[in-house]
N, C-alpha and C positions, 0 to 999 in steps of 0.2 A: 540417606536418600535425599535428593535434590529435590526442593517444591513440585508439588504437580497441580496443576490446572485443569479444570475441566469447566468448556466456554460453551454456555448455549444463548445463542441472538436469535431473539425471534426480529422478524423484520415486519415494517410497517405492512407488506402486501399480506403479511401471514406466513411465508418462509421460516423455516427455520434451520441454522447452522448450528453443528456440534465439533467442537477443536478440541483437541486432547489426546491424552493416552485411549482413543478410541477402539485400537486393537487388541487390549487386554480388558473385555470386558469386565471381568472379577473387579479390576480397579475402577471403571468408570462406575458400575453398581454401588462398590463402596463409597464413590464419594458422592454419588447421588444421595444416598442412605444420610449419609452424615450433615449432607448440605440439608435434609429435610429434619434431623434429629436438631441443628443448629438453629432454622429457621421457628420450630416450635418453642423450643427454647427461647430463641428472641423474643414470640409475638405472648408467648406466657410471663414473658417480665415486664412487658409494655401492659401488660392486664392485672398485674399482680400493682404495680408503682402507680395505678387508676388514672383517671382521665387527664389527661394534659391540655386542659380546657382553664385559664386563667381568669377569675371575674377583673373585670374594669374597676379601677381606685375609683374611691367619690369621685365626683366633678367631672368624670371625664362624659363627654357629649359622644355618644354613642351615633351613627351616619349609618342608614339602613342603606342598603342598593338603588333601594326607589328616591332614594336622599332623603326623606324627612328623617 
């Protein structure tokens, strides 16, 4: 079976577009299903490998927004 896609743009106004095998719902559900089992999967290994938050080496001079 040849790659399949399924596109949703949300757009600046709040529109939204869906491109794909949209006629065979069975397919577009599944790859909703999968895009949402993939995306937990992602955001539990980004929570599992902990904060990706680096402290600054000595000496380095730290510049707050307000600049001091």
């Amino acid at each position: 079976m040849p790659d399949v896609q399924l596109t949703i743009t949300l757009h600046e106004q709040g529109g939204v577009d869906v491109s794909g095998p949209i006629s065979n719902p069975i397919l577009c559900y599944g790859l909703l299903e999968m895009g949402r089992d993939a995306l937990k999967e992602f955001w539990a290994k980004q929570a599992a490998d902990g904060p990706r938050i680096v402290p600054a080496p000595p000496g380095v001079r730290i510049v707050k927004p307000n600049g001091s």
